[in-house]
C-alpha positions in Angstrom: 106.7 118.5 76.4 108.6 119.0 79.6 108.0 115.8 81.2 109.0 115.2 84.7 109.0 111.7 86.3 108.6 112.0 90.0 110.4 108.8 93.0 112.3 106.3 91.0 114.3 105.9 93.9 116.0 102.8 92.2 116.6 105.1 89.5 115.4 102.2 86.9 113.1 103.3 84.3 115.7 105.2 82.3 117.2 101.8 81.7 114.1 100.3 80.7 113.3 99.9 76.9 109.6 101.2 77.4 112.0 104.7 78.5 112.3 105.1 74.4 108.8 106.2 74.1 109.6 109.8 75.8 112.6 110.4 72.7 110.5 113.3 71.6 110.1 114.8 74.9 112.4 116.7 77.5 112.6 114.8 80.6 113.9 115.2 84.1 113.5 111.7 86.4 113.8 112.2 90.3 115.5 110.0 92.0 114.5 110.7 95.5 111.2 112.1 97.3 110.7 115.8 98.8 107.8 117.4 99.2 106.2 121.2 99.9 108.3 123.6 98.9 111.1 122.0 97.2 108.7 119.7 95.2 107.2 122.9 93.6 110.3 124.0 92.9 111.3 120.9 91.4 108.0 120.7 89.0 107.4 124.6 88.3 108.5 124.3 84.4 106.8 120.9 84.5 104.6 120.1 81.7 103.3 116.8 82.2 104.0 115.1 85.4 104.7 111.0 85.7 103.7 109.7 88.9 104.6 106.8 90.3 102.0 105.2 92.0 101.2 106.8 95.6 104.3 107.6 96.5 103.7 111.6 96.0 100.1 113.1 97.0 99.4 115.1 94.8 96.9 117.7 96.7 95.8 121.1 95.6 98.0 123.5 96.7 100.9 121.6 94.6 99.0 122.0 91.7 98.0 125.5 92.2 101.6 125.9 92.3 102.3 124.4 89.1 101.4 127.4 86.4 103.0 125.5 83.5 101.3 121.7 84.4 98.8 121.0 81.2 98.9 116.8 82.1 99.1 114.3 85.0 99.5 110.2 83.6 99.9 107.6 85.7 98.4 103.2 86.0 96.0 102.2 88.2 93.5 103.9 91.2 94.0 107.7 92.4 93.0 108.1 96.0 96.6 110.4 96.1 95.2 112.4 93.2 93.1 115.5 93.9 90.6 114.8 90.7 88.4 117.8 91.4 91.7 120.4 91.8 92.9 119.0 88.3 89.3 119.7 87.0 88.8 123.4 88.2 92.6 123.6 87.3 92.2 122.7 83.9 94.9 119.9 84.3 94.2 116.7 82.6 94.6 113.4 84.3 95.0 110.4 83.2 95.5 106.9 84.7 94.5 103.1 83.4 93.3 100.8 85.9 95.4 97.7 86.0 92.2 95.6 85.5 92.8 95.0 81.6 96.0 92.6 83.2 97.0 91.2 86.5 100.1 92.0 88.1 102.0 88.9 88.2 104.6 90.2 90.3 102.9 91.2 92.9 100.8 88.0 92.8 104.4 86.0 93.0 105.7 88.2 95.7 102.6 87.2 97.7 103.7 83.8 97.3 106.8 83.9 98.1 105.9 85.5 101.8 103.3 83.0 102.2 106.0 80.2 101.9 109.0 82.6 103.2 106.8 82.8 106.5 105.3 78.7 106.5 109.2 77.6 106.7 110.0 80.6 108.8 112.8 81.0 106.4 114.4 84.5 107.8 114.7 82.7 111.1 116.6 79.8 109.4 118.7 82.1 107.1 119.5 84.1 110.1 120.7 80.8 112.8 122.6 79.2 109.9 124.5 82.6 109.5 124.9 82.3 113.4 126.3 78.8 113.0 123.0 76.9 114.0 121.4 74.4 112.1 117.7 74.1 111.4 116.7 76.6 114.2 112.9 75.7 113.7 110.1 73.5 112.1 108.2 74.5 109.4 104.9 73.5 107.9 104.0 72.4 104.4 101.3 73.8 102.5 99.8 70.4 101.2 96.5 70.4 102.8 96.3 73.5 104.9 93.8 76.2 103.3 94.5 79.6 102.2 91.6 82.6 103.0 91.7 84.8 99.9 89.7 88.6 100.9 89.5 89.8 97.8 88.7 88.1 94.4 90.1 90.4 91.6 93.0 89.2 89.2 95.9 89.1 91.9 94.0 86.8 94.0 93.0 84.9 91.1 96.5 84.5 90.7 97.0 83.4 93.7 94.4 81.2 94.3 96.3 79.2 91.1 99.4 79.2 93.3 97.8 77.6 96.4 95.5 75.0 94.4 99.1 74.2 92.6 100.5 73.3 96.0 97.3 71.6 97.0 96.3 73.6 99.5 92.3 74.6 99.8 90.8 77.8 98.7 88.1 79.7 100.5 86.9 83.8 100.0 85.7 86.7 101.2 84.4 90.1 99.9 81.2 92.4 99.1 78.0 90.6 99.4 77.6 90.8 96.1 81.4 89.7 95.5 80.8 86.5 97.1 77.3 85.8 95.6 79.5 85.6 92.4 81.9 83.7 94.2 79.5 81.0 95.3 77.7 80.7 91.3 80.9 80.0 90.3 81.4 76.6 92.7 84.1 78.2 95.3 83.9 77.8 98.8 82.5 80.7 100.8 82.1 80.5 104.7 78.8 81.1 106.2 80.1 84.5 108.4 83.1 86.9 108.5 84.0 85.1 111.7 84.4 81.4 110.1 86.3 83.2 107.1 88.8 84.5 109.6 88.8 81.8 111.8 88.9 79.2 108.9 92.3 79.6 107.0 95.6 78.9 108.1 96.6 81.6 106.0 94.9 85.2 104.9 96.1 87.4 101.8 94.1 90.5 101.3 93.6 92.0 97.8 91.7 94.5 97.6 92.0 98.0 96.6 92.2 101.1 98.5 89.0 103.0 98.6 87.3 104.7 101.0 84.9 102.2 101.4 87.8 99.2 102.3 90.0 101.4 103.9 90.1 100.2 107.6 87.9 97.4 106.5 90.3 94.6 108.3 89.1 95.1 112.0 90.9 93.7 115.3 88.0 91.7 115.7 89.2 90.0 112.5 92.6 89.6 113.8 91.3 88.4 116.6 89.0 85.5 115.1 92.3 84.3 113.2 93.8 81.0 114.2 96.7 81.5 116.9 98.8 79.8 114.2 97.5 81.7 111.2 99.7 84.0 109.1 98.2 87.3 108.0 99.9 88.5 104.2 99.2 91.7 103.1 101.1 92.9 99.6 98.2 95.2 98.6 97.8 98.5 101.1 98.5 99.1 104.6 95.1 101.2 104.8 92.9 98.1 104.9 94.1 97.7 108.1 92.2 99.4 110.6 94.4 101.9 112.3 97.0 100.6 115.5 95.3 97.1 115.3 97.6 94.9 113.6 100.6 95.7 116.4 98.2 94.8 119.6 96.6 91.9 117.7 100.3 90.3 116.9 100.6 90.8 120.7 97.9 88.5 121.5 99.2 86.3 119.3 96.4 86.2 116.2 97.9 86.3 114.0 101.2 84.4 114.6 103.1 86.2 112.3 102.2 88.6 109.8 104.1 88.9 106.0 103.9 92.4 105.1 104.9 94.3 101.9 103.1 97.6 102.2 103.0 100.3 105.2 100.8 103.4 106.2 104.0 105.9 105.8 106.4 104.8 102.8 109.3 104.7 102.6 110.2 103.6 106.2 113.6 105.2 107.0 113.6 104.7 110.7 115.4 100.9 111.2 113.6 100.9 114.8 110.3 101.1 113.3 107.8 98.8 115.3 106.5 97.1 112.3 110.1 95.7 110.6 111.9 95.1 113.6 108.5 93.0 115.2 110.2 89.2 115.8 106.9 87.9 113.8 106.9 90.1 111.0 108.3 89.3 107.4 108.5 92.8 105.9 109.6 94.2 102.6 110.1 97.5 101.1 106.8 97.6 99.2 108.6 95.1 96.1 105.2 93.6 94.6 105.1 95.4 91.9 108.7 96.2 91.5 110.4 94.0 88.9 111.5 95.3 85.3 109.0 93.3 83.6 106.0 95.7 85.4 107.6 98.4 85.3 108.3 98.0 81.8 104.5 97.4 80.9 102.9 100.1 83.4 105.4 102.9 82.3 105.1 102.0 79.0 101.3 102.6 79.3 102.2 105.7 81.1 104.2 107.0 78.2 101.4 106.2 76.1 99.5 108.1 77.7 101.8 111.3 77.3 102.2 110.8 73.4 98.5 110.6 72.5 97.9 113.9 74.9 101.0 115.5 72.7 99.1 114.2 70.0 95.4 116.1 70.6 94.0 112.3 71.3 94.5 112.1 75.0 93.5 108.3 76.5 92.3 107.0 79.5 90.7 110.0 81.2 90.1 110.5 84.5 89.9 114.5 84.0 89.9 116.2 81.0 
């Protein structure tokens, strides 16, 4: 098949050994990110198309565009993916949800913000480079709690981390998220407002749906400690619109450790968000280590081969 594999801007899965599994198929990888036009004439002898992970929405009038596009495969949810154009299309679609495995990395990543932004380590990094020495004061993790809003197997992880380092654990989520929560003996505040208001530090982890999407509120922010540190290495979009900016004006949250962002990639160094004095940002890195990459495009190719095969797996559309 003519497989195309669309943003690997670090250009790294061709020198990943999971890349072997596409020997028997013709395969362009793309390197950088257009879209309208020049996208569909990127893709119009496209066969099966790669994604890689939301960083192409991948709408209806692309695929109407696409006369020669029998397969879509790519890991974990599609809220980019236009499922119903792909079904009156006749395109199949394919994606595993990463719940059979956690993502490690992105669980680690979250760690090392959570720490990077308790020793306010950029700051330090950035005097000592300026000749200062120890330009602020930190605070240790021993004893301070961490708020966990979501309880899937990333925050699982996490909560491993924090218990490791002696810190206390408490959650939110769905009603019936934290009913499950509570049979299994972890701590649960009584309200929304004492889950907020109760940890020195909050890491969300949920997924994007249309039912979390905007489900952090400024009220939330607002009910944070003034010294609390906000993490958020999942998706921008649970974050209601324009109200993490204000809220790290009134200072709750202190700081906020971010590796996700409503428009990706950021190309603009002025944007408000990277250059904020309180923000720890990366360029949306949880996930982005060769060991994940490895397994999630491996499943990927997978996923091609038994479609080649007449034994297509994990269907979304058929």
């Amino acid at each position: 098949m003519r497989v195309h594999i669309l943003d690997d801007w670090s250009d790294t899965l061709r020198g990943l050994a999971s890349f072997a599994k596409l020997a028997g198929h013709e395969t362009t990888v793309w390197t950088d990110h257009v879209e309208g036009d020049a996208l569909i004439t990127r893709l119009r002898d496209a066969e099966a198309l790669v994604l890689f992970r939301e960083r192409t929405q991948i709408t209806r009038s692309l695929l109407e565009a696409l006369p020669n596009l029998r397969l879509i495969s790519a890991r974990g949810a599609w809220p980019h993916v236009d499922t119903q154009a792909c079904a009156d299309l006749g395109i199949t679609f394919c994606s595993q949800k990463s719940d059979a495995a956690p993502n490690h990395s992105a669980a680690e990543l979250t760690w090392a913000l959570i720490m990077m932004a308790l020793r306010d380590l950029p700051a330090q990094m950035a005097a000592l480079a300026a000749g200062q020495w120890q330009a602020a004061v930190g605070r240790s993790l021993r004893g301070r709690t961490l708020g966990l809003y979501g309880a899937g197997r990333i925050g699982q992880l996490v909560a491993g981390y924090a218990r490791a380092f002696e810190m206390q654990v408490i959650w939110w989520g769905s009603e019936a998220r934290r009913a499950e929560l509570i049979a299994r003996g972890e701590t649960v505040p009584p309200s929304r407002e004492a889950f907020f208001g109760g940890a020195d530090v909050i890491s969300l982890h949920l997924r994007l749906t249309p039912e979390t999407r905007g489900i952090i509120r400024a009220d939330d922010l607002a009910a944070m400690r003034e010294d609390a540190i906000l993490v958020n290495t999942s998706r921008a979009g649970l974050i209601e619109p324009g109200a993490l900016l204000p809220a790290l004006a009134a200072g709750r949250p202190s700081r906020a450790a971010l590796d996700v962002f409503d428009v990706e990639p950021i190309t603009d160094p002025n944007d408000p968000l990277i250059t904020h004095p309180r923000v720890i940002a990366t360029p949306h890195i949880g996930f982005v280590t060769q060991d994940e990459f490895n397994l999630q495009f491996g499943e990927i190719y997978d996923q091609i081969n038994a479609f080649a095969a007449g034994s297509p797996v994990n269907l979304v559309v058929r």
